[in-house]
C-alpha positions as CSV (number, residue, x, y, z in Angstrom):
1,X,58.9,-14.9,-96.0
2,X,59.6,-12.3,-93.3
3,X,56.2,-13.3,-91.2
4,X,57.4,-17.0,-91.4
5,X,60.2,-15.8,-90.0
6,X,59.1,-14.0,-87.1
7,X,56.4,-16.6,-86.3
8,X,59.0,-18.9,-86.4
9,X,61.3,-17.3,-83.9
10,X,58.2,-16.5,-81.7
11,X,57.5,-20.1,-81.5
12,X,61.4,-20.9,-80.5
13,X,61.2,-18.3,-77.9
14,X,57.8,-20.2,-76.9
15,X,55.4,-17.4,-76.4
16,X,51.7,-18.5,-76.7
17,X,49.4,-18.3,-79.6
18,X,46.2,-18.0,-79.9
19,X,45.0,-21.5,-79.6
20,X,48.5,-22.8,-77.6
21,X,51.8,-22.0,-79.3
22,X,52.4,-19.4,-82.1
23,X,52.0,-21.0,-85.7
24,X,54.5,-19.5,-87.9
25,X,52.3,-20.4,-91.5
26,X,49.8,-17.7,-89.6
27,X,52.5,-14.9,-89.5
28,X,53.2,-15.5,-93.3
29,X,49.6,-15.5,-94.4
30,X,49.6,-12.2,-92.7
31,X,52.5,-10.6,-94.4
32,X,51.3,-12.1,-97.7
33,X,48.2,-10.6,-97.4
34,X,49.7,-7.1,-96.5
35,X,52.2,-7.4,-99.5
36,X,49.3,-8.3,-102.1
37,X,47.3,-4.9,-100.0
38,X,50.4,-2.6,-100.5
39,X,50.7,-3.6,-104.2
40,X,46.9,-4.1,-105.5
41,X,45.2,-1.6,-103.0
42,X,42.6,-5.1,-102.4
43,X,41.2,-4.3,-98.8
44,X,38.1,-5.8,-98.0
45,X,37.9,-8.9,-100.0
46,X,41.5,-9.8,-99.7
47,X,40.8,-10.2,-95.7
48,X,37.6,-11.9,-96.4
49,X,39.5,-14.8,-99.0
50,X,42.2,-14.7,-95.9
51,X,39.9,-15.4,-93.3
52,X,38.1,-18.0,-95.5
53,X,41.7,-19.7,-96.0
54,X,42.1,-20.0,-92.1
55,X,38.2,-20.6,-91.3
56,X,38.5,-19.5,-87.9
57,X,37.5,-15.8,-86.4
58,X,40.6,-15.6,-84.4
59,X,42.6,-14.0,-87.1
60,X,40.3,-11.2,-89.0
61,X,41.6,-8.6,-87.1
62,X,45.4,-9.5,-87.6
63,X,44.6,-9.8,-91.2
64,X,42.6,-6.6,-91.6
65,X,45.2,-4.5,-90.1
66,X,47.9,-5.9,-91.7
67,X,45.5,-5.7,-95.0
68,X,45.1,-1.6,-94.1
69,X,48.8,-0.8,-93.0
70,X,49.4,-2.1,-96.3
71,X,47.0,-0.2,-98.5
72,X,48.0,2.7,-96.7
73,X,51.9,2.2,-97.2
74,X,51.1,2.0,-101.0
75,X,49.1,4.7,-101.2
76,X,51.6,7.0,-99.7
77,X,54.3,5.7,-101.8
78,X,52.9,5.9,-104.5
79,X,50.3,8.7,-104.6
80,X,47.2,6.9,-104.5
81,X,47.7,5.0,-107.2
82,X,47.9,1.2,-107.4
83,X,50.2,-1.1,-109.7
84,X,47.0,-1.4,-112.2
85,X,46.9,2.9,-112.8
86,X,50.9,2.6,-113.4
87,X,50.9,0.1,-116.0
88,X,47.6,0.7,-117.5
């Protein structure tokens, strides 16, 4: 939700994208993906199903460090240990 909204403020203001202007749906896949990180500790093959959602090479490296900031957020909130080793 917060990605959306960013990306779509970044579009109003008109900055450019990387293929023309900013899409906004981008920005949320982003923040999704670093949500689902932060809360399943998923690294790799949550930016590979992300990159296969977009198809395009442009974004792997937006999505793989917002994948890692996430993971890394999570683990230091929580000690290591993902929403799976809490409820288990």
């Amino acid at each position: 939700c917060f990605g959306r909204a960013v990306g779509g403020l970044l579009k109003y203001a008109g900055l450019p994208g990387a293929g023309g202007f900013v899409e906004p749906g981008i920005y949320a896949m982003v923040g999704a993906g670093a949500m689902l990180a932060g809360v399943s500790r998923l690294t790799l093959s949550l930016a590979v199903v992300l990159f296969e959602l977009t198809g395009g090479l442009t974004y792997v490296v937006p999505f793989m460090l917002a994948v890692l900031m996430g993971k890394w957020t999570g683990d230091l909130m929580t000690n290591g240990r993902s929403i799976y080793d809490v409820h288990a």
